[in-house]
Biopython code that builds the backbone (N, CA, C, O; Angstrom):
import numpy as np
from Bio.PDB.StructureBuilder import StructureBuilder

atoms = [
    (1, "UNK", "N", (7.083, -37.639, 4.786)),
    (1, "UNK", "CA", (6.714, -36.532, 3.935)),
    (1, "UNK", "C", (5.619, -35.689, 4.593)),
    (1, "UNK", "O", (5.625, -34.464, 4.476)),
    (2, "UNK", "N", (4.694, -36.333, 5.274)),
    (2, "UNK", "CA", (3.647, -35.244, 6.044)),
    (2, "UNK", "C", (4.061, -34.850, 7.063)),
    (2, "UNK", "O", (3.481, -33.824, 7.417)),
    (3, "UNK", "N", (5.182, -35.353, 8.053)),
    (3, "UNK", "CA", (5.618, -34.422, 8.818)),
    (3, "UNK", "C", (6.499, -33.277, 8.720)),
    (3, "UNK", "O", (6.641, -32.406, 9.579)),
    (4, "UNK", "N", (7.171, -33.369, 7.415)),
    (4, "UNK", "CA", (8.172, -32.362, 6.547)),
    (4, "UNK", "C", (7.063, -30.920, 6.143)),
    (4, "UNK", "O", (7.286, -29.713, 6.230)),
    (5, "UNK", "N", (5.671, -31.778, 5.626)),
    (5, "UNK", "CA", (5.002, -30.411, 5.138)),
    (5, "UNK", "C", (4.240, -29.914, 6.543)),
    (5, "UNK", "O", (3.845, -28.749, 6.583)),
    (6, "UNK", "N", (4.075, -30.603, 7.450)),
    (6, "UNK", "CA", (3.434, -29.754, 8.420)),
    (6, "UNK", "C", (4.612, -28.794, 9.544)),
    (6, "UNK", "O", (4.512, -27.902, 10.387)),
    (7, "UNK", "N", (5.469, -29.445, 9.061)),
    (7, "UNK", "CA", (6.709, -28.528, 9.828)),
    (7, "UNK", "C", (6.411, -27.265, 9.244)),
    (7, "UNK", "O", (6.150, -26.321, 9.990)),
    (8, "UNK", "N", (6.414, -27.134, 8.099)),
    (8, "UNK", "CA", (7.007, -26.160, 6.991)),
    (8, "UNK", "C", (5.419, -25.621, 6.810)),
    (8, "UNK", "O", (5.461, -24.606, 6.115)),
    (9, "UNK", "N", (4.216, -25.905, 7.142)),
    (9, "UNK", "CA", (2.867, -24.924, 7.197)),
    (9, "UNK", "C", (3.361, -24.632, 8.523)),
    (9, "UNK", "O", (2.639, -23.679, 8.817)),
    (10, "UNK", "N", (3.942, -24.780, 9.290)),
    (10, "UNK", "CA", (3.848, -23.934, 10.691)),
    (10, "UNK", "C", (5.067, -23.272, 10.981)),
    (10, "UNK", "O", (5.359, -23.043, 12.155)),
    (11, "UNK", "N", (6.013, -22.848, 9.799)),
    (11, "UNK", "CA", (7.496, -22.109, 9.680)),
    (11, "UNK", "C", (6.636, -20.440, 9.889)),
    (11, "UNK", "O", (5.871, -20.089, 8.990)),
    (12, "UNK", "N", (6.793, -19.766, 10.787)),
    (12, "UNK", "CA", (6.888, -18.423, 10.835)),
    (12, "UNK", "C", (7.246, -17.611, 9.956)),
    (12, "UNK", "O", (6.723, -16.540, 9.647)),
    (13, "UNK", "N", (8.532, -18.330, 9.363)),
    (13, "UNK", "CA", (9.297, -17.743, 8.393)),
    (13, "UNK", "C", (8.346, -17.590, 6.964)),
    (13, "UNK", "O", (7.846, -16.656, 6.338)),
    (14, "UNK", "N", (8.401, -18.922, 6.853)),
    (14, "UNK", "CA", (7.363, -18.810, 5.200)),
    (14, "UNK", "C", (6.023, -18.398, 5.377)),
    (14, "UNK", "O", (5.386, -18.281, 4.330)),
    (15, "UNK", "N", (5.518, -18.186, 6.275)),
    (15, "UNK", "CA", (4.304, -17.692, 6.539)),
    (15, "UNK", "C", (4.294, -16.029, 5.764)),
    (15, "UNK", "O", (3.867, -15.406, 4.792)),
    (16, "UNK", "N", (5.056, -15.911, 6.939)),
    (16, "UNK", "CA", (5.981, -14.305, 6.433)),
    (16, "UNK", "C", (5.958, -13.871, 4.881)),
    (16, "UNK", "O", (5.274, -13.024, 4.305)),
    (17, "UNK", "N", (6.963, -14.766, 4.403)),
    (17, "UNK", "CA", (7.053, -14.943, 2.790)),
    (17, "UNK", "C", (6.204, -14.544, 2.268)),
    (17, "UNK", "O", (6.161, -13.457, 1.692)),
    (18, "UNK", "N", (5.424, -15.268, 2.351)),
    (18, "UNK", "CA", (4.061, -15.792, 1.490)),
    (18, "UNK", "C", (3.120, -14.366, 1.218)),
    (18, "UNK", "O", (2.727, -13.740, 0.234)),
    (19, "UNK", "N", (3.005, -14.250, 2.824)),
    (19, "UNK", "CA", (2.225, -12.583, 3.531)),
    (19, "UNK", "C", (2.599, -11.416, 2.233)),
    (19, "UNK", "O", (1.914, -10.799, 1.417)),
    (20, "UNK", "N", (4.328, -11.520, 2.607)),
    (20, "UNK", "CA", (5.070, -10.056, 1.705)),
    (20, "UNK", "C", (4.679, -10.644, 0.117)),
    (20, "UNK", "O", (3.804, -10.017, -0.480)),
    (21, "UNK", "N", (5.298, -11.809, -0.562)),
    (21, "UNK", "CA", (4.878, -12.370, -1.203)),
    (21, "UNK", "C", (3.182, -11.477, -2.072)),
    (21, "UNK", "O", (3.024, -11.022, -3.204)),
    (22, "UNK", "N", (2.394, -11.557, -1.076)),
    (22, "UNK", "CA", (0.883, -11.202, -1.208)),
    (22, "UNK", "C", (0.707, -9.911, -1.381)),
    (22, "UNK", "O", (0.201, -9.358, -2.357)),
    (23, "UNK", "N", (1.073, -9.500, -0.553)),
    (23, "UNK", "CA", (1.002, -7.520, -0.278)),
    (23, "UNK", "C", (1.731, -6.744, -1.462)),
    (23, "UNK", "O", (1.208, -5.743, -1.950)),
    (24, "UNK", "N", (3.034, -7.266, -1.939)),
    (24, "UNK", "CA", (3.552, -7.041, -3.302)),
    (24, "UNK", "C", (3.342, -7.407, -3.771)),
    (24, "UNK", "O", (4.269, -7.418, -4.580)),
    (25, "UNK", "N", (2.048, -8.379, -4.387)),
    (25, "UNK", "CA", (1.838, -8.572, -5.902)),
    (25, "UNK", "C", (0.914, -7.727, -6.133)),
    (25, "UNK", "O", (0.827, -7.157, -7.221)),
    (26, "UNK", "N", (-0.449, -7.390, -4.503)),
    (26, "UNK", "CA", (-1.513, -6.319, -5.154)),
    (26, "UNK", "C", (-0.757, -4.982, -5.202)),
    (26, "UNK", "O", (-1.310, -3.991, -5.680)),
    (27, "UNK", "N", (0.435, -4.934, -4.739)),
    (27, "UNK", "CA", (1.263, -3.170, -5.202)),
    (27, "UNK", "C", (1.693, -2.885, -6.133)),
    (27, "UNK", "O", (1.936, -1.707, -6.394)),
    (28, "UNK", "N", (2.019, -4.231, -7.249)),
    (28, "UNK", "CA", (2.559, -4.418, -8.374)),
    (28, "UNK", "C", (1.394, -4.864, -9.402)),
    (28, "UNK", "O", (1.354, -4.358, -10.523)),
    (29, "UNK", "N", (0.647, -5.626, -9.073)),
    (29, "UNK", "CA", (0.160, -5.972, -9.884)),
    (29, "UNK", "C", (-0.941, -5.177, -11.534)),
    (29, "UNK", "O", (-1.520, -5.690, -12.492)),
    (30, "UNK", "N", (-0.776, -4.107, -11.170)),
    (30, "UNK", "CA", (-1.231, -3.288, -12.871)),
    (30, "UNK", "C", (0.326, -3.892, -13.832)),
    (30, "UNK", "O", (0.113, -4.327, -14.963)),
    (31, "UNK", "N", (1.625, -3.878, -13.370)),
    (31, "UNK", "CA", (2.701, -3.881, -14.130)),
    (31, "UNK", "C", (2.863, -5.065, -14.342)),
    (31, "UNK", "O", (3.065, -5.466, -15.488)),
    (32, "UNK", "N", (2.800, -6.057, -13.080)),
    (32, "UNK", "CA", (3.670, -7.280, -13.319)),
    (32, "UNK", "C", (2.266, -8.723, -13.734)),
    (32, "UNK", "O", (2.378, -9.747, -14.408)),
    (33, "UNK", "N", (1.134, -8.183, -13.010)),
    (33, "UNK", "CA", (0.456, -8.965, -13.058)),
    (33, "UNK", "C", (-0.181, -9.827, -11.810)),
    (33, "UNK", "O", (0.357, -9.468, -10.763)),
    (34, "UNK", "N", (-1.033, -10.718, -11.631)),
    (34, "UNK", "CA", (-0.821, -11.492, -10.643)),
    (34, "UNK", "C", (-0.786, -13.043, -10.970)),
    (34, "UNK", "O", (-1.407, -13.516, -10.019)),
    (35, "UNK", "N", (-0.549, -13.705, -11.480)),
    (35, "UNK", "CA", (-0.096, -15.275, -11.807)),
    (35, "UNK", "C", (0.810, -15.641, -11.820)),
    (35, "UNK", "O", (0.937, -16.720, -11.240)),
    (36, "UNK", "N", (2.264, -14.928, -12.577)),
    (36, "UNK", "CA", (4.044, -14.870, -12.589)),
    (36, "UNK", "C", (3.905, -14.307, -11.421)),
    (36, "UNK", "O", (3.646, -15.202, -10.616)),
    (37, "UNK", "N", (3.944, -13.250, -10.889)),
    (37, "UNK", "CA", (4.715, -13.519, -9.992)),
    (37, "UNK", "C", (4.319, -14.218, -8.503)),
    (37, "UNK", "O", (5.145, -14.648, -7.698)),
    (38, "UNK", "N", (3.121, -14.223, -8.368)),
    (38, "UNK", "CA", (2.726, -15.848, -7.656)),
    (38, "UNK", "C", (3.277, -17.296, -7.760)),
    (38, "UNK", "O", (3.709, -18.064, -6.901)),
    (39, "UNK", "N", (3.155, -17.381, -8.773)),
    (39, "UNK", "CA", (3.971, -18.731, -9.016)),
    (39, "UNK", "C", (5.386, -18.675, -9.250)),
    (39, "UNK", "O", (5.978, -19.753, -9.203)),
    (40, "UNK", "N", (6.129, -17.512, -9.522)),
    (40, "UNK", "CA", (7.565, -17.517, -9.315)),
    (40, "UNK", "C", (7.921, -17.602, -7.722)),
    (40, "UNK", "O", (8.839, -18.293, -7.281)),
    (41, "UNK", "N", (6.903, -16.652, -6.790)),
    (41, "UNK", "CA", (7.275, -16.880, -5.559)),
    (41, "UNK", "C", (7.322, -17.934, -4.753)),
    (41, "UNK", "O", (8.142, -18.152, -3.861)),
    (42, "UNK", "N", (6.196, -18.744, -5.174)),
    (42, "UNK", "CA", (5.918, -19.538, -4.349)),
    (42, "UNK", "C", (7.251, -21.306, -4.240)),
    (42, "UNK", "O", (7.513, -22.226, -3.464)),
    (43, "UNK", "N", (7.704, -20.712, -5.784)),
    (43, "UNK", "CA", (8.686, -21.633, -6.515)),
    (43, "UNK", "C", (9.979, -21.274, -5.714)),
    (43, "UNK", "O", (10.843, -22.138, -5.566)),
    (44, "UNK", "N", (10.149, -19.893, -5.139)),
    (44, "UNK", "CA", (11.254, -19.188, -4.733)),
    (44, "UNK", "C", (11.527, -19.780, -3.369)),
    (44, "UNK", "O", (12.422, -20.524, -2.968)),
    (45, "UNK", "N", (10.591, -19.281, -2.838)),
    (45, "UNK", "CA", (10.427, -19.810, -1.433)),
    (45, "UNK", "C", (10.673, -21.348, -0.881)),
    (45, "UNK", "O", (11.210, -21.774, 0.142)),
    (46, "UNK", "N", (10.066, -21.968, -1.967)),
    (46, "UNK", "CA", (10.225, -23.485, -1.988)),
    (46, "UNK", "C", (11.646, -24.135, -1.931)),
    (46, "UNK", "O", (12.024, -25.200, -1.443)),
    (47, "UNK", "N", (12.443, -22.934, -2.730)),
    (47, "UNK", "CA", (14.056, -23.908, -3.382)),
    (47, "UNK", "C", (14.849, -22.756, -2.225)),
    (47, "UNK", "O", (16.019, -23.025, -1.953)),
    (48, "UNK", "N", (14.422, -21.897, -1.769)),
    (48, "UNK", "CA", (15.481, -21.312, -1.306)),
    (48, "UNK", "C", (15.958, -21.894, 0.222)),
    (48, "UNK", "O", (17.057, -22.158, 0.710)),
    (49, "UNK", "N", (14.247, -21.971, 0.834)),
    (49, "UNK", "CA", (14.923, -22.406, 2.307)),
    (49, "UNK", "C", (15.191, -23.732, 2.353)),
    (49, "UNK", "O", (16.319, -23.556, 2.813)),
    (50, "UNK", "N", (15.143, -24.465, 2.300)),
    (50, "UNK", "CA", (15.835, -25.822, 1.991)),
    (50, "UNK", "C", (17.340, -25.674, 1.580)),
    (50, "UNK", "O", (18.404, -26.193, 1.916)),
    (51, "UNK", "N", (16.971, -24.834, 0.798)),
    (51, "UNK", "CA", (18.930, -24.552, -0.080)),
    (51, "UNK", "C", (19.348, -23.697, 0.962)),
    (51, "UNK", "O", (20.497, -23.472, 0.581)),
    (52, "UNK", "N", (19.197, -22.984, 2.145)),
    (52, "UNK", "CA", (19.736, -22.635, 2.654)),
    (52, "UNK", "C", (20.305, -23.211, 4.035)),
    (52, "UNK", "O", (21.281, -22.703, 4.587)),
    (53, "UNK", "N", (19.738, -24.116, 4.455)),
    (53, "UNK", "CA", (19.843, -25.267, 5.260)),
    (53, "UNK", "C", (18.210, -24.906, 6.593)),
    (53, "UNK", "O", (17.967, -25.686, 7.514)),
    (54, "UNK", "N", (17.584, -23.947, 6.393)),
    (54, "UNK", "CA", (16.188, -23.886, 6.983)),
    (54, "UNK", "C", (15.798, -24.902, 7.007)),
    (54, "UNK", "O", (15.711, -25.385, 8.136)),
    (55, "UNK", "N", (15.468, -25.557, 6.129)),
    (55, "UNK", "CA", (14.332, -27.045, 6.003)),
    (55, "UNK", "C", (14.582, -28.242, 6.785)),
    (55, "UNK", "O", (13.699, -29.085, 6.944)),
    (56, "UNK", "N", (15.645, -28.347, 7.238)),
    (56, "UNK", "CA", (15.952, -29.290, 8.092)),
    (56, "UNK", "C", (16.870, -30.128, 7.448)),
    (56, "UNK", "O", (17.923, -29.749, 6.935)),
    (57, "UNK", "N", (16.166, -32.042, 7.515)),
    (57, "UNK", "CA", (17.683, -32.753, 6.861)),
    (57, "UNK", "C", (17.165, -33.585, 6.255)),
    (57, "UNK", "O", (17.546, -34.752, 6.169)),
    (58, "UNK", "N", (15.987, -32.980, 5.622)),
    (58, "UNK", "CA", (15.796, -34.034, 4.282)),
    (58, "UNK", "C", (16.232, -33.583, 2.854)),
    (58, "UNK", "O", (16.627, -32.491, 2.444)),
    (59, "UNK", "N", (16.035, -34.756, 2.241)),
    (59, "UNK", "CA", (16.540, -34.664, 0.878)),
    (59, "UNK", "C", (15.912, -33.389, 0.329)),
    (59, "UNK", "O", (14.790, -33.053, 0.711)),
    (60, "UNK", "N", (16.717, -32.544, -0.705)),
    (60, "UNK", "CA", (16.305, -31.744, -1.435)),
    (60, "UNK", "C", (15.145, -31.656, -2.144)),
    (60, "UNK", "O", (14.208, -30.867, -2.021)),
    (61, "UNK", "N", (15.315, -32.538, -2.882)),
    (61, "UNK", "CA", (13.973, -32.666, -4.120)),
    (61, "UNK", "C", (12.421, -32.370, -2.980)),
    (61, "UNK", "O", (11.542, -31.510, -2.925)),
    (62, "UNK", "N", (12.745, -33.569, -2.246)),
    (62, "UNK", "CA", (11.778, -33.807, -1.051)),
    (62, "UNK", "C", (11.259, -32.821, -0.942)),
    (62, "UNK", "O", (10.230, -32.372, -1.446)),
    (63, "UNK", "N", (12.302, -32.244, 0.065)),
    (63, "UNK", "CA", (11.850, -30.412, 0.468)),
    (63, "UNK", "C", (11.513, -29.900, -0.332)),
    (63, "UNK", "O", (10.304, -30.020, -0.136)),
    (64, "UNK", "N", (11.612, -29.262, -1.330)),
    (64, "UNK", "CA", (11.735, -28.560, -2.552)),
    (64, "UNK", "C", (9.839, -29.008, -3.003)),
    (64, "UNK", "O", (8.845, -28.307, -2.816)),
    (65, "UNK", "N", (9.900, -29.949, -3.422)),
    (65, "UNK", "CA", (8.122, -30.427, -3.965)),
    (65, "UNK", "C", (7.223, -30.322, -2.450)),
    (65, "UNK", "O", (6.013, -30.095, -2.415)),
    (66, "UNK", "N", (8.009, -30.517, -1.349)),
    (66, "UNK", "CA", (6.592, -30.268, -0.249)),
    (66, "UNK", "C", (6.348, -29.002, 0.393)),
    (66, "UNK", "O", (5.562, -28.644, 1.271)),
    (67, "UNK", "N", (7.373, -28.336, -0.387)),
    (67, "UNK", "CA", (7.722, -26.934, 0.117)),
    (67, "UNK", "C", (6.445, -26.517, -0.976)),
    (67, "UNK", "O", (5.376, -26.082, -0.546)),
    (68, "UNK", "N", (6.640, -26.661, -2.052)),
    (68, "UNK", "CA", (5.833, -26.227, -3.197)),
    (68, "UNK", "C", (4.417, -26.354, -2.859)),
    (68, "UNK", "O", (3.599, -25.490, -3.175)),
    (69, "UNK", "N", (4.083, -27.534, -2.152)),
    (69, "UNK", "CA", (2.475, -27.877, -1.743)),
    (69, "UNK", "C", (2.452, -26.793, -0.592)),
    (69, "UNK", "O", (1.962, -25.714, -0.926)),
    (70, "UNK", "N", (2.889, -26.900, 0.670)),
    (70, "UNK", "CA", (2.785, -26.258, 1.556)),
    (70, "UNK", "C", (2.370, -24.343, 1.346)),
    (70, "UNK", "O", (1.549, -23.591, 1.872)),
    (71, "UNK", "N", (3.171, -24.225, 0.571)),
    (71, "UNK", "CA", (3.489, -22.804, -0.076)),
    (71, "UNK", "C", (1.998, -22.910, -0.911)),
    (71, "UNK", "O", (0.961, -22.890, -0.248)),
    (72, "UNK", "N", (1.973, -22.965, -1.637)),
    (72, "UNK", "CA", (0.524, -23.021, -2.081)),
    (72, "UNK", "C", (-0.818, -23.232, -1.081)),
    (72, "UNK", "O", (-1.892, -22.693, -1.344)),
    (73, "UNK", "N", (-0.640, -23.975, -0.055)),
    (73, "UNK", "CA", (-1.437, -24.110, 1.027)),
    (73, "UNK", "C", (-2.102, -22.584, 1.549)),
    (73, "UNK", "O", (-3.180, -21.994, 1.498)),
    (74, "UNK", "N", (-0.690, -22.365, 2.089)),
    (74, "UNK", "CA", (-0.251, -21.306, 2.697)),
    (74, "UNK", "C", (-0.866, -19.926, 2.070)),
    (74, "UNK", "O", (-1.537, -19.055, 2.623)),
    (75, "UNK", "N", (-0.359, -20.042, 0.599)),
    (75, "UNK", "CA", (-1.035, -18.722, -0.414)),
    (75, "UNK", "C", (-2.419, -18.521, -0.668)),
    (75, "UNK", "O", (-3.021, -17.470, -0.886)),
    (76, "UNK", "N", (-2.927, -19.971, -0.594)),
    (76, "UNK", "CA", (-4.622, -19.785, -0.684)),
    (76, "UNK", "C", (-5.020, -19.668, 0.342)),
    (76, "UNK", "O", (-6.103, -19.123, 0.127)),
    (77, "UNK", "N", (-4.906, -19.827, 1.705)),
    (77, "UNK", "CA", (-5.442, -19.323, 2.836)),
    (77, "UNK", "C", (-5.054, -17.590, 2.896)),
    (77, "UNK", "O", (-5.988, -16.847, 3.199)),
    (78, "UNK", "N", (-3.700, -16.967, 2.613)),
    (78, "UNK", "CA", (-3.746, -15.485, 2.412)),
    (78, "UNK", "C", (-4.494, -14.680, 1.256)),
    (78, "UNK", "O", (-5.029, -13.588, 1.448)),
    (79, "UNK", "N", (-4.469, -15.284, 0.152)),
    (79, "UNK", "CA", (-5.083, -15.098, -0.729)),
    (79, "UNK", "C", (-7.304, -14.685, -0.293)),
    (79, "UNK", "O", (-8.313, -14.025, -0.544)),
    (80, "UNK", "N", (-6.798, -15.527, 0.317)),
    (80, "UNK", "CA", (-8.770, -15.776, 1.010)),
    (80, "UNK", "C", (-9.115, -14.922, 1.761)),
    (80, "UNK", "O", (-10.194, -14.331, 1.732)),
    (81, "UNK", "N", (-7.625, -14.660, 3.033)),
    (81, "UNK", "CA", (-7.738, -13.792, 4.002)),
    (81, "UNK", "C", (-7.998, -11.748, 3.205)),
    (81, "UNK", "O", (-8.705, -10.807, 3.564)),
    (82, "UNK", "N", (-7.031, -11.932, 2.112)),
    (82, "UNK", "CA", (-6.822, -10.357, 1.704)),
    (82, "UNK", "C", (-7.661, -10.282, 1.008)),
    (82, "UNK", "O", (-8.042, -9.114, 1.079)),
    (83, "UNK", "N", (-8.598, -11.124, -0.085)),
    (83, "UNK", "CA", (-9.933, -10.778, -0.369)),
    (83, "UNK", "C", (-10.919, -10.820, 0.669)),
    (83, "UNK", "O", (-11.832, -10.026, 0.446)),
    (84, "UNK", "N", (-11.015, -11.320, 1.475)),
    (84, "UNK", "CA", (-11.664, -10.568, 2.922)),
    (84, "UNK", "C", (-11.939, -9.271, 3.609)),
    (84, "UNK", "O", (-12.919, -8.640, 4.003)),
    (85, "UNK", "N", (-10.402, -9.132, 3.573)),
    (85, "UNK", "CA", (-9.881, -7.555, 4.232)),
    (85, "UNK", "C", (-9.797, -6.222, 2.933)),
    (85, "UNK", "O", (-9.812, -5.031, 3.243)),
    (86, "UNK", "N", (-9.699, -6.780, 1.293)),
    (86, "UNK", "CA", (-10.611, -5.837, 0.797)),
    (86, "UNK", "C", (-12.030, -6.137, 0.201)),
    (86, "UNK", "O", (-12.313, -5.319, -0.674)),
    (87, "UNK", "N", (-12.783, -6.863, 0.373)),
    (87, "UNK", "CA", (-13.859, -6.629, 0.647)),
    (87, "UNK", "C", (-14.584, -6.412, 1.927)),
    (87, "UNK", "O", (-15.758, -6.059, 1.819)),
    (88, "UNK", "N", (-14.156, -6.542, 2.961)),
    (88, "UNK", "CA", (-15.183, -5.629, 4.016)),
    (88, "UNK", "C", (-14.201, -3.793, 4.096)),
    (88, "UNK", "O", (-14.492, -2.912, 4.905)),
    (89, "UNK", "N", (-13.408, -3.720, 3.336)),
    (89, "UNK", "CA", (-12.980, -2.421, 3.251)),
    (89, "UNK", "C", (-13.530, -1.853, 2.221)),
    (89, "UNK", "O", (-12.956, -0.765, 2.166)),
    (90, "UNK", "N", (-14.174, -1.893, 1.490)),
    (90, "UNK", "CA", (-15.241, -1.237, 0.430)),
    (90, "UNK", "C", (-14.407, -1.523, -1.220)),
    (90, "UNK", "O", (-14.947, -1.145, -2.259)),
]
sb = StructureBuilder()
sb.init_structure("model")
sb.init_model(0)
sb.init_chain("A")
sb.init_seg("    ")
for serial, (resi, resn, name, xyz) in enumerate(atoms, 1):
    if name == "N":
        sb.init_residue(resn, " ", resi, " ")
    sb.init_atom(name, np.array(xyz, "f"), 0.0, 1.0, " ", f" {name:<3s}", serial, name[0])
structure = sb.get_structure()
């Protein structure tokens, strides 16, 4: 299981995700909010690449719940980074 989630903190791909993920919720967020659709994404991301055969060749569920940690990993380090980049932007 920890080599499944450290695969998947160092996927390019979900990194990516996560990034767009981020950048569209502060473009959206007066309408949609920011909590739904954070946590829908991060849920998205989790079930999709696995379901698409990305994740490699473990069990679903597996993937699916370490995808969920990872992804969250992942979101609070961007999350940290873009309150960074707007606060030293005024």
């Amino acid at each position: 299981m920890v080599e499944l989630i450290q695969s998947q903190l160092a996927d390019p791909f979900r990194i990516g995700l996560i990034v767009a993920l981020v950048v569209t919720m502060y473009r959206t967020r007066a309408a949609t909010g920011t909590l739904l659709p954070l946590a829908a994404g991060v849920v998205f991301v989790a079930v999709i690449l696995p379901s698409t055969g990305i994740g490699g060749g473990a069990d679903l569920t597996q993937a699916v719940l370490a995808g969920i940690l990872s992804n969250l990993i992942i979101l609070g380090i961007v999350l940290a980074l873009a309150a960074l980049v707007r606060r030293l932007r005024g």
